[in-house]
Structure formats: structure tokens, C-alpha cells
Phi, psi and omega in degrees: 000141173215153223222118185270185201292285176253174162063001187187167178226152180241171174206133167220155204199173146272160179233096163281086175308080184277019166314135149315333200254176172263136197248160205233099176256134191239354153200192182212162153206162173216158162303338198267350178199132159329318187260140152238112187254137169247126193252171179237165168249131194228149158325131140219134191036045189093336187242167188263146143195159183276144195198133174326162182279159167254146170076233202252145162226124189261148166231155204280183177291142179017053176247183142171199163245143167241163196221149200209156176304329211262337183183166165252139169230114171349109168255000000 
């Protein structure tokens, strides 16, 4: 968790698919905040910035992601 001055809190973890098939994650909760959102980090012009995910993120049979203050990435 890392908690910004004001208005918000972040959270990052890994996700592992130890599945055969491929999953699809499309939203998250927790006990710890009402709202929860998943963002992603995308180009725009030249700079990272963070911007909700659209839809879905899909991950493959025995793939997955981790999430970080600095980026999200394939593992």
C-alpha cells in the first residue's frame, strides 16, 4: 500500500495464473477501501502516466503481472 498525500491510496501486488486456461481480470475488492480501481501506465507523449485499465486484462495459462509505483509488467 502506499498512501498519497491526499484523496487516495495505491496498492500493488503480483498476480499469478496457475491455471491451464486463460483468465480474464476485470475488476478487484477489498475490505480496506469502498472504491477500488485498476490502472494501468501508458505513453502519452513521451511521459508514463497513469490512466484506468478499459475492459479487461487478460492473462495467459500460467502467466501473469506484478504492479509497482513505477509500472505494471508481464511476469
Amino acid at each position: 500500500m502506499k498512501a498519497a498525500d491526499k484523496g487516495m491510496t495505491a496498492a500493488f501486488g503480483v498476480l499469478v495464473n496457475t491455471t491451464g486456461s486463460a483468465i480474464t481480470v476485470a475488476s478487484a475488492v477489498t475490505p480496506a477501501s469502498p472504491k477500488v480501481e485498476l490502472h494501468e501506465v501508458a505513453d502519452s507523449g513521451g511521459e508514463a502516466k497513469m490512466r484506468p485499465v478499459q475492459g479487461a486484462s487478460p492473462s495467459p495459462p500460467a502467466a501473469g503481472w506484478s504492479s509497482s509505483p513505477a509500472a505494471t509488467t508481464s511476469c
